[in-house]
C-alpha positions as CSV (number, residue, x, y, z in Angstrom):
1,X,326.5,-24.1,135.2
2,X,326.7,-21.9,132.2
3,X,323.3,-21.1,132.3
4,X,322.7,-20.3,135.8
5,X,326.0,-18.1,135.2
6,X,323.6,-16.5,132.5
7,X,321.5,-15.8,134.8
8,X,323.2,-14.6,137.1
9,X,324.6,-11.6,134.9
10,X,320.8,-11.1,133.9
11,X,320.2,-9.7,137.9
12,X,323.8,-7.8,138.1
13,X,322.7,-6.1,134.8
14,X,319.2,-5.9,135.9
15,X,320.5,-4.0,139.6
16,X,323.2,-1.6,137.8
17,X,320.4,-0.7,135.4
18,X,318.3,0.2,138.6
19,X,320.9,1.9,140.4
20,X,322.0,3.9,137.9
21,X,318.2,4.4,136.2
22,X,317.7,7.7,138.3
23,X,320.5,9.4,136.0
24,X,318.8,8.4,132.4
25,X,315.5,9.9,133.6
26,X,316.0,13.5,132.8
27,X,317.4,15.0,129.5
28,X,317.4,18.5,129.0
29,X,315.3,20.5,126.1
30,X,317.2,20.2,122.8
31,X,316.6,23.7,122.4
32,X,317.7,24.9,125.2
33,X,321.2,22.4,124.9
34,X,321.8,24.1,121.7
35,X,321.4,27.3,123.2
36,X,324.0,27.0,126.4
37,X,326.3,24.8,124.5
38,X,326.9,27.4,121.4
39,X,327.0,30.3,124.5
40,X,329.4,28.1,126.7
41,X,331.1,26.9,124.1
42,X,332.4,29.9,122.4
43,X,332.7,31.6,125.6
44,X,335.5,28.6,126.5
45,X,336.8,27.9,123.3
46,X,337.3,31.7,121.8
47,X,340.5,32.5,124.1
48,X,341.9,29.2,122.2
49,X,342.0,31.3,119.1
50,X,344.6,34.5,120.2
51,X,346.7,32.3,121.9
52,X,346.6,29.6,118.3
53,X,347.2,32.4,115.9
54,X,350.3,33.6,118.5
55,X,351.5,30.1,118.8
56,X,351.6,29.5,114.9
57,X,353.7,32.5,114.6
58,X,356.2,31.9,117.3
59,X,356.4,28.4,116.4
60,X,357.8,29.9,112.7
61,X,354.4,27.8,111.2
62,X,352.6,30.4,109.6
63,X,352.2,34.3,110.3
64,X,348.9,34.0,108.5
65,X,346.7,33.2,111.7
66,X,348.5,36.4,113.2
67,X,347.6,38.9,110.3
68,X,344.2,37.7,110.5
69,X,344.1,38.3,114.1
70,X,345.7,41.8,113.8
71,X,342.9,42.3,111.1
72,X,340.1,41.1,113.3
73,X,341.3,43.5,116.5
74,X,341.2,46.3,113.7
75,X,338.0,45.6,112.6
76,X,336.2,45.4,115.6
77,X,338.0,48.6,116.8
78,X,336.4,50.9,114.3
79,X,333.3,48.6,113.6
80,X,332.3,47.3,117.1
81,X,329.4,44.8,116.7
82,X,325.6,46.5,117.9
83,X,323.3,45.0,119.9
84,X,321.0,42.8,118.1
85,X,316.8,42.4,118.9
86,X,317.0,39.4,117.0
87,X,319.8,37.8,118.9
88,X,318.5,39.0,122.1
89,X,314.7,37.1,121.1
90,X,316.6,34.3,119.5
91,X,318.5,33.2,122.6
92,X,315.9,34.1,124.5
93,X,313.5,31.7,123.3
94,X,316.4,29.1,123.6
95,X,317.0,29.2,127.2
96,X,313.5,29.5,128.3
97,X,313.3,26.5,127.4
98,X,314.1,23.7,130.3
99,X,317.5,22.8,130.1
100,X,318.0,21.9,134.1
101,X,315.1,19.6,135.9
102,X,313.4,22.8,136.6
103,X,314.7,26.5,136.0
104,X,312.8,29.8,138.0
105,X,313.5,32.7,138.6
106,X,311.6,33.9,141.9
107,X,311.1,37.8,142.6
108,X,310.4,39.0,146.1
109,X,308.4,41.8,147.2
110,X,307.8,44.0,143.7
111,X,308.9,43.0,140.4
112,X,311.3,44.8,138.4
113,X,310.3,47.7,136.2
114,X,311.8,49.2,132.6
115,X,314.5,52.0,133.7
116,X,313.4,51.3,137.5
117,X,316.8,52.5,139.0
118,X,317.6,48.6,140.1
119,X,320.7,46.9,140.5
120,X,320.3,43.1,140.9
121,X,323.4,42.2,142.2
122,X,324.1,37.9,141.7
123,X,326.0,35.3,143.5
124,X,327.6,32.8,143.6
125,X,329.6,33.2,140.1
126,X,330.1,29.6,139.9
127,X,332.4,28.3,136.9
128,X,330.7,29.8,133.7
129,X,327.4,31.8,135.5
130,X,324.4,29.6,134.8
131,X,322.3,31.5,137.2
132,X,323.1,34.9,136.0
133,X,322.6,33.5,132.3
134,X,319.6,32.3,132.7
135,X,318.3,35.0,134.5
136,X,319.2,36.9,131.7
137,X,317.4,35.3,129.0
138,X,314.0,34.9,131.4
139,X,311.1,37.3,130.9
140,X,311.2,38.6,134.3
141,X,314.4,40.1,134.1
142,X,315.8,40.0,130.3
143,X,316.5,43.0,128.3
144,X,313.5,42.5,126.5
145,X,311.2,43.4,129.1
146,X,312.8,45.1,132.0
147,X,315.6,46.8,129.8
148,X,318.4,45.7,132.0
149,X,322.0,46.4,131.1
150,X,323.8,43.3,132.0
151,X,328.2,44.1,132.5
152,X,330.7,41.6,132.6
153,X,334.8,41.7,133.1
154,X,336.0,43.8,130.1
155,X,338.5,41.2,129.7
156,X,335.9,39.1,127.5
157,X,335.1,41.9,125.3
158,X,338.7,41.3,124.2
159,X,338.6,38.2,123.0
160,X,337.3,37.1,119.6
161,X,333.5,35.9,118.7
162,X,332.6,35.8,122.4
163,X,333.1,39.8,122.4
164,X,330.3,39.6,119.4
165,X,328.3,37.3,121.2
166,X,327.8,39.7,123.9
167,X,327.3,43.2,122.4
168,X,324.3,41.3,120.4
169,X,323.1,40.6,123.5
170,X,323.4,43.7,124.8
171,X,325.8,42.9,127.0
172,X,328.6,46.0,128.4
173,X,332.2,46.3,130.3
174,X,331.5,47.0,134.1
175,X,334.3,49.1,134.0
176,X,333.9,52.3,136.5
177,X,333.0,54.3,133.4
178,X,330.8,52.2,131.7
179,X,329.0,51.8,135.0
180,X,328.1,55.3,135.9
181,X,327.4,56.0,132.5
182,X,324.9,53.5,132.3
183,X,323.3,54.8,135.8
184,X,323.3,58.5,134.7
185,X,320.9,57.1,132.7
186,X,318.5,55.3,134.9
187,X,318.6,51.9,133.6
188,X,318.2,48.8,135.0
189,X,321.5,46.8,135.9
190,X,322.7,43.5,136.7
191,X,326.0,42.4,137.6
192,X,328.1,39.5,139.4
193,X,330.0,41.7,142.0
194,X,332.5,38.4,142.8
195,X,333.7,38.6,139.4
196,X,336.6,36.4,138.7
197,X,337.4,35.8,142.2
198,X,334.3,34.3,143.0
199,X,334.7,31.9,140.1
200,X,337.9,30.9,141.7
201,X,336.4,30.1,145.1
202,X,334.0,27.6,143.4
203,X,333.3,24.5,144.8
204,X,331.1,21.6,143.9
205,X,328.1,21.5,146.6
206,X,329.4,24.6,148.4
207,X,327.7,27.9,149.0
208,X,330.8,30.7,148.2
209,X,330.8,34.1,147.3
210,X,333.6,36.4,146.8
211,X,332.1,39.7,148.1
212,X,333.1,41.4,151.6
213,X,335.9,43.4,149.6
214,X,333.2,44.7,147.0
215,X,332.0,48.0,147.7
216,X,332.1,49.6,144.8
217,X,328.5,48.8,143.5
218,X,327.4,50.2,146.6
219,X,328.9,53.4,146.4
220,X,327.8,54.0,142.6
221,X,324.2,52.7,144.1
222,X,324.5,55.6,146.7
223,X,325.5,58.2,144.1
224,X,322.7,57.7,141.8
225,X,320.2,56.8,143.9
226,X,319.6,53.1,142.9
227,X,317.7,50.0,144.7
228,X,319.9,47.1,145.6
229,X,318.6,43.7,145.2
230,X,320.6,40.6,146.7
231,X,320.1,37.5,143.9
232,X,321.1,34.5,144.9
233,X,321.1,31.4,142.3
234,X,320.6,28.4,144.1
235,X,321.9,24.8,142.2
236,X,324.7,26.7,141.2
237,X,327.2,24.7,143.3
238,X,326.5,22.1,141.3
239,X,326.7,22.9,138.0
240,X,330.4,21.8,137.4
241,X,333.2,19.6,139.4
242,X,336.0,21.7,139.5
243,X,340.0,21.0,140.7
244,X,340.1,23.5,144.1
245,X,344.0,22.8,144.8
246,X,346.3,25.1,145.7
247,X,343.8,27.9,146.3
248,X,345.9,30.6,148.3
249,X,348.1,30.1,144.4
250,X,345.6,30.7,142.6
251,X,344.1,33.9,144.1
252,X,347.1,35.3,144.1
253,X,347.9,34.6,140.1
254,X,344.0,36.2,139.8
255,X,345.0,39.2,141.8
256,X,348.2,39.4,139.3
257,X,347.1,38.9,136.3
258,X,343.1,39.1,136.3
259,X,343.1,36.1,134.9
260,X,340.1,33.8,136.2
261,X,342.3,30.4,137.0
262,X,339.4,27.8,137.2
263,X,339.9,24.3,136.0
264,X,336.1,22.7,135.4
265,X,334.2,19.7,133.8
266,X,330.4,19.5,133.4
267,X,328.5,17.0,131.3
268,X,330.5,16.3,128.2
269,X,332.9,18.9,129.1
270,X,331.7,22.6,128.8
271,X,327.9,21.8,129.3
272,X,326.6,22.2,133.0
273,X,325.5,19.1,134.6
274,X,321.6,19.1,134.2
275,X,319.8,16.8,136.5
276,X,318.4,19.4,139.4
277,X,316.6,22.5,139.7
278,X,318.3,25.5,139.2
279,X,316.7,28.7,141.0
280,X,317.2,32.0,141.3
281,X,316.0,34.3,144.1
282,X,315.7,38.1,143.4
283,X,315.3,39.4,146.9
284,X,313.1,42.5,147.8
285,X,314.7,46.3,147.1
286,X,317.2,48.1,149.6
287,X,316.6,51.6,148.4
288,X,319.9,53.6,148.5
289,X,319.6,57.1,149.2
290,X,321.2,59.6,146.5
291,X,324.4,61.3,148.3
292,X,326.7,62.6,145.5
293,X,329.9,62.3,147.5
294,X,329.4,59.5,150.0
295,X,331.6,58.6,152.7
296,X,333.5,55.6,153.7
297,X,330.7,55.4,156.6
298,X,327.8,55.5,154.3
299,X,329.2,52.8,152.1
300,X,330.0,50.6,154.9
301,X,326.4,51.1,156.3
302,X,324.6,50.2,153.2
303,X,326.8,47.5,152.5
304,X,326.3,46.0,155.6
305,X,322.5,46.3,154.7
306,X,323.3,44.7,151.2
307,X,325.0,41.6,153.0
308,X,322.3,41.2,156.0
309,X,319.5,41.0,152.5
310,X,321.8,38.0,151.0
311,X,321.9,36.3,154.0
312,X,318.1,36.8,154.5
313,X,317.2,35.5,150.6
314,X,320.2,32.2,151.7
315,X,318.3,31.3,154.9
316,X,314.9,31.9,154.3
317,X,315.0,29.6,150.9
318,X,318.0,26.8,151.8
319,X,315.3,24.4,153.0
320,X,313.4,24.6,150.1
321,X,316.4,24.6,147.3
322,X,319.0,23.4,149.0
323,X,319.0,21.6,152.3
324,X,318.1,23.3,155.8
325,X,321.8,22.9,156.9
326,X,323.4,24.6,154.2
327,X,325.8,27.4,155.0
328,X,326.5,30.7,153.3
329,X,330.7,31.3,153.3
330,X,331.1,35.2,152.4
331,X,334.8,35.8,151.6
């Protein structure tokens, strides 16, 4: 009896181990784990640190955290940390590396050039950006090489260590006057135009993007004369399981506050889960025409040609990267 018991665990071990022996088979590159858990990790964990130093104060625990924090702000004020080559190359050559299945970055029609006038434009957001990171640190489109400017929400460049992190890697604010400054100079740019509200709209397995509203890229495209290129990053919808209750609540608080109210778990916590491909499609150029003033009309037109491009680069790689019944939701 107690032996055919024995054996009889033997085969349920023996099937779990199967079931479950698709899961062990991939492990991503050391390197490049390093490299998105120090990035992601400081990203999440540096608005703990305000909000500690704030806390120990209020709390009558110690106003010691506080002064260094009033210190820090003062610092970085006058002494704003510079973009570094050496950061830039270091992470770099960390997120090359294979960190999902398989990670590409696939460029349609021609590629992109040093101070080409582009403005790769990337959805969906997802929870933390993995496309849009990764993208970054690849040789077809990273600083390095095609001297892309890459802007994010100034609302990161206020908070401490991720606000260094990013000016070393070159990274601006996509304010409006950061952004025409950069294209009065002709440089390459890349930016998620869903922003925070896109990140909000995240769901696990669906395709979402936060960008009928957005026109402002467009416009600054038409004053200057830039190309528009649709990028779409597909495995992105899977990257993190996230809580997507009371959603009407929460774009409202965003539209408040500006405050990116996304609740997310990935592989032991802040890491992306790891065992697909992640891809991302840099469809072919829509050349804007250079109108100094444009009107509401010219906006509208090119940004109906921007839209008709992102659903083009969705539907003519779904099948390949997703499944050939996926569907695009534009909000």
């Amino acid at each position: 009896l107690i032996s055919g018991r024995r054996t009889m665990a033997k085969k349920e071990i023996k099937k779990w181990v199967e079931t479950h022996e698709r899961k062990w088979k991939y492990h991503a590159d050391p390197v490049s784990w390093f490299g998105l858990l120090s990035f992601f990790g400081i990203w999440v964990g540096s608005p703990v640190i305000p909000v500690a130093c704030i806390g120990s104060a209020l709390a009558k625990y110690s106003n010691k955290p506080l002064m260094g924090l009033v210190a820090y702000y003062s610092y970085a004020y006058f002494f704003p940390a510079k973009p570094s080559k050496f950061v830039l190359w270091l992470y770099g050559a960390c997120l090359q590396r294979c960190y999902f299945k398989k990670q590409t970055v696939v460029v349609l029609g021609e590629e992109v050039k040093r101070d080409d006038k582009t403005l790769c434009c990337f959805h969906p957001h997802g929870a933390l950006s993995c496309g849009w990171t990764l993208a970054n640190a690849s040789r077809s489109l990273g600083s390095l090489t095609t001297n892309m400017r890459w802007l994010v929400a100034p609302l990161l460049f206020k908070i401490p260590l991720i606000n260094e992190v990013l000016r070393w890697n070159s990274v601006q604010s996509v304010t409006p006057k950061n952004f025409k400054r950069v294209m009065a100079l002709g440089e390459n740019i890349s930016i998620i135009p869903g922003g925070f509200h896109s990140a909000a709209l995240f769901q696990r397995n669906k395709f979402r993007c936060f960008v009928m509203k957005r026109k402002g890229f467009v416009k600054y495209a038409l004053q200057f004369g830039y190309k528009l290129r649709p990028c779409f990053s597909f495995g992105e919808e899977k990257t993190y399981y996230t809580v997507n209750a009371f959603e009407k609540l929460r774009m409202k608080l965003l539209a408040n506050n500006n405050m990116p109210p996304v609740i997310f778990l990935g592989k032991y916590g802040v890491l992306p889960c790891d065992d697909f491909e992640l891809t991302c499609i840099v469809g072919e150029p829509i050349q804007c025409p250079k109108i100094e003033k444009p009107t509401a009309a010219d906006v509208d037109k090119y940004h109906a040609l921007y839209i008709e491009g992102l659903r083009k680069v969705f539907d003519d790689h779904k099948a390949e990267y997703a499944h050939a019944d996926a569907v695009l939701e534009l909000e």
